[in-house]
VOGUKE-967625 format. One record per residue (C-alpha): residue number from 1; x negated, y negated, z negated. Coordinates in Angstrom, 1 decimal. Layout:
BEGIN
num: NUM, east: X, north: Y, up: Z
...
% end
This chain:
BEGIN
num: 1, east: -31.1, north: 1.4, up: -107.3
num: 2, east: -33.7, north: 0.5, up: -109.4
num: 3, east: -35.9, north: 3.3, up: -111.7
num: 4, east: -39.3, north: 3.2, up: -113.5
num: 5, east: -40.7, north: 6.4, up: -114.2
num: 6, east: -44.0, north: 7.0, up: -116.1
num: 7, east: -46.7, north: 9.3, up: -115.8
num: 8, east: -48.8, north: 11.2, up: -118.7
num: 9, east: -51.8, north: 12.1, up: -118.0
num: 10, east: -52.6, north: 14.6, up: -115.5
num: 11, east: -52.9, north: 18.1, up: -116.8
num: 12, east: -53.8, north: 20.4, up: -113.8
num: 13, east: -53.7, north: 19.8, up: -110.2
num: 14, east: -53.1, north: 22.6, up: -107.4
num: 15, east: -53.2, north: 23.4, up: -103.5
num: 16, east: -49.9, north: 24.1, up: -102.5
num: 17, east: -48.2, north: 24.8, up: -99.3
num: 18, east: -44.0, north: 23.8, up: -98.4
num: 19, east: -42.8, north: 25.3, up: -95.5
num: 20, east: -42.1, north: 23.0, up: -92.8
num: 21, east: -38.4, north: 23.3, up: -92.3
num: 22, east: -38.3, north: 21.2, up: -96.2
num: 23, east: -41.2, north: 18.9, up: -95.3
num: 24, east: -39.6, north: 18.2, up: -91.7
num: 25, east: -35.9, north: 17.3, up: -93.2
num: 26, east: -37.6, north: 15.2, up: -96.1
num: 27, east: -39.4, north: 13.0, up: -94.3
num: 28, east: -36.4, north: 12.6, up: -91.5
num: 29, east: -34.0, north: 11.8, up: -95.1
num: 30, east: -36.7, north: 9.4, up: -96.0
num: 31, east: -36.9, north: 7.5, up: -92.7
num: 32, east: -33.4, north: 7.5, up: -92.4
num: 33, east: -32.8, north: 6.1, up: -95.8
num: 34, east: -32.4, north: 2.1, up: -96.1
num: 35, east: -34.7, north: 1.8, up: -98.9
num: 36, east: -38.5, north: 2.8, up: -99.2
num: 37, east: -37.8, north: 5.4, up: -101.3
num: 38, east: -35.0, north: 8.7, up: -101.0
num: 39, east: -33.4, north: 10.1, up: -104.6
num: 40, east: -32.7, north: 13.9, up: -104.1
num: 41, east: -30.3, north: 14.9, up: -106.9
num: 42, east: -31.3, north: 18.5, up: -107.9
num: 43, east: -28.2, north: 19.4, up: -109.9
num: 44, east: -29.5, north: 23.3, up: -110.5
num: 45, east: -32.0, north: 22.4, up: -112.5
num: 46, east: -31.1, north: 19.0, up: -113.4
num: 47, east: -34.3, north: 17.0, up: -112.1
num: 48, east: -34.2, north: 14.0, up: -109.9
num: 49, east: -36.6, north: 14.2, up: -106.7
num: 50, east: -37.8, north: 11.1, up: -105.5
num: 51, east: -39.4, north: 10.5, up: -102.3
num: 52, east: -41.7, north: 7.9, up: -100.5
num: 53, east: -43.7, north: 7.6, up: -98.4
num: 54, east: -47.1, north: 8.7, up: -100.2
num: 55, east: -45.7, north: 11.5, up: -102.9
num: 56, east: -42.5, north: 13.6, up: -104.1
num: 57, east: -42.2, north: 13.0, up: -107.9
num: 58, east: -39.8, north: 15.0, up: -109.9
num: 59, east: -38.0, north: 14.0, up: -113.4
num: 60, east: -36.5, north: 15.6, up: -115.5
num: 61, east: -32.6, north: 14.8, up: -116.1
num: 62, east: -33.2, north: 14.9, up: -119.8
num: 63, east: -36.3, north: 12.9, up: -120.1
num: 64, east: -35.1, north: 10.2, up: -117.4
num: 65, east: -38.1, north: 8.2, up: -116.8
num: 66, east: -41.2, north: 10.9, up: -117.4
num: 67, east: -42.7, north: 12.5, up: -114.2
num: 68, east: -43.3, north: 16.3, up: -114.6
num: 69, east: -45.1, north: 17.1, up: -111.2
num: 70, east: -45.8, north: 15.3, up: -108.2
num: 71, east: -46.7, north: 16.1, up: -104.8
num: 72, east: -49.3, north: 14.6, up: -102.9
num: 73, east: -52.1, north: 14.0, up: -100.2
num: 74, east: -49.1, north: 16.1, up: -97.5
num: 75, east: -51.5, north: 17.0, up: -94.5
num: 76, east: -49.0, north: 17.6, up: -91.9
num: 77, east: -51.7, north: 16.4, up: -88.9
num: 78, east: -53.9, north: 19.8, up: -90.1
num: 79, east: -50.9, north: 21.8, up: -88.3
num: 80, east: -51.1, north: 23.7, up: -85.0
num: 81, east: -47.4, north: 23.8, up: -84.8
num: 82, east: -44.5, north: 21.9, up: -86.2
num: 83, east: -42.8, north: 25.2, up: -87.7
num: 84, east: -46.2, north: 25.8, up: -90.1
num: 85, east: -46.3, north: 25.0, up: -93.3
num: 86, east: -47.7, north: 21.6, up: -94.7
num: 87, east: -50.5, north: 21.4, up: -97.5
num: 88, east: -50.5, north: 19.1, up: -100.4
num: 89, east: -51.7, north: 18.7, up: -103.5
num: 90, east: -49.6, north: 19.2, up: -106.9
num: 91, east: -49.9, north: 17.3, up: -110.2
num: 92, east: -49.0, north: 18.5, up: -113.2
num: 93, east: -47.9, north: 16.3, up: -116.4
num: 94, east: -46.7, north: 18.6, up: -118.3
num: 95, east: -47.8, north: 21.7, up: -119.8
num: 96, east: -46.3, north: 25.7, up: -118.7
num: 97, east: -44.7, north: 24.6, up: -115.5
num: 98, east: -45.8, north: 27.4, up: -113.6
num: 99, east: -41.4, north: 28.7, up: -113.9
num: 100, east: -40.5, north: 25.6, up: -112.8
num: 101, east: -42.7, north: 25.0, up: -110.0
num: 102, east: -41.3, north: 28.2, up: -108.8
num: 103, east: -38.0, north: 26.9, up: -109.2
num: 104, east: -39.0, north: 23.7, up: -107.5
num: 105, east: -40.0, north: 25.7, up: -104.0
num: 106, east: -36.7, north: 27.0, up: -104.0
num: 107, east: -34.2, north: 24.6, up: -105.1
num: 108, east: -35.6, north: 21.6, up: -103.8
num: 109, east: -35.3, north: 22.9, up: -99.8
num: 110, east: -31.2, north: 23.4, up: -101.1
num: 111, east: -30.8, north: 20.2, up: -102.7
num: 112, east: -32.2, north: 18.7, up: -99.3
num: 113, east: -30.0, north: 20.6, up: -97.2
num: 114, east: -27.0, north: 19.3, up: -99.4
num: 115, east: -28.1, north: 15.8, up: -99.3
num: 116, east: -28.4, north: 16.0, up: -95.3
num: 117, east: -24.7, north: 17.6, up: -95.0
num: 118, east: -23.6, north: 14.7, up: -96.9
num: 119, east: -25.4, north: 12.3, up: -94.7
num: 120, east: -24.1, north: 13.3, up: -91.7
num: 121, east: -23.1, north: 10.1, up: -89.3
num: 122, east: -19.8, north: 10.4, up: -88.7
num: 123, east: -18.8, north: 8.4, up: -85.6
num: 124, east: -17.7, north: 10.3, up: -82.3
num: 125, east: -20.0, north: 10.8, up: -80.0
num: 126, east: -19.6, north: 8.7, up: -76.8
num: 127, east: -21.6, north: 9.1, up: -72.7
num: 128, east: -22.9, north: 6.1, up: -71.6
num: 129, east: -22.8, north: 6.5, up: -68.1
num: 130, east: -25.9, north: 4.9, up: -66.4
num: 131, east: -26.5, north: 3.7, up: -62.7
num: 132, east: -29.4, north: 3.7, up: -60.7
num: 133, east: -29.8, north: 1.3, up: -58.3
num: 134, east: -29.1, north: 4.1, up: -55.4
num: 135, east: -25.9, north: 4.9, up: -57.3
num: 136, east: -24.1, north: 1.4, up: -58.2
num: 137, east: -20.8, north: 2.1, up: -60.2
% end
């Protein structure tokens, strides 16, 4: 799937923090994904997420091709511990999105769970049994 989006010009830019359970699944999604890029459907509020490697940019459903806010700069190396949070920097394109930023930090973890659940691999598992050379079988 193929999709241009287009970008006004920036309004306001923010520090921002996502907790690293959200961070952590996106960026397994993304490497898991065939394609450079991972589209997260967020069907509560009707906006697209789409992921690469350098941002998160989020469209609205009704104006299909016009980013709203994107996430950048992630710093994940400035954490001690996997389970912190990860910094980044927000863009804004629009004005008054303070709400849906809000929103955002809450539906966004969801619609990533969702997509995972739906990604699941679904062959059986299967042991491999391995020799040493002590142990020939």
């Amino acid at each position: 799937m193929e999709l241009t989006c287009y970008r006004d010009a920036e309004i306001a830019r923010e520090e921002r923090r996502m907790p690293a359970a959200a961070y952590n699944l996106a960026i397994t999604l993304l490497a898991r994904s065939d394609n450079q890029c991972l589209f997260v459907p967020i069907r509560s509020m009707q906006y697209l997420a789409i992921l690469d490697a350098e941002e998160f940019v989020f469209v609205d459903g009704t104006r299909k091709n016009q980013i709203d806010v994107a996430w950048q700069h992630f710093r994940p190396s400035e954490r001690t511990s996997l389970d912190d949070p990860v910094s980044f920097q927000a863009i804004y394109y629009q004005p008054d999105l303070k709400e849906l930023v809000a929103r955002l930090h809450s539906e966004f973890p969801l619609a990533l769970h969702q997509l995972a659940s739906k990604n699941q691999p679904h062959r059986a598992a299967r042991v491999i049994k391995l020799t040493t050379p002590d142990n020939r079988s």
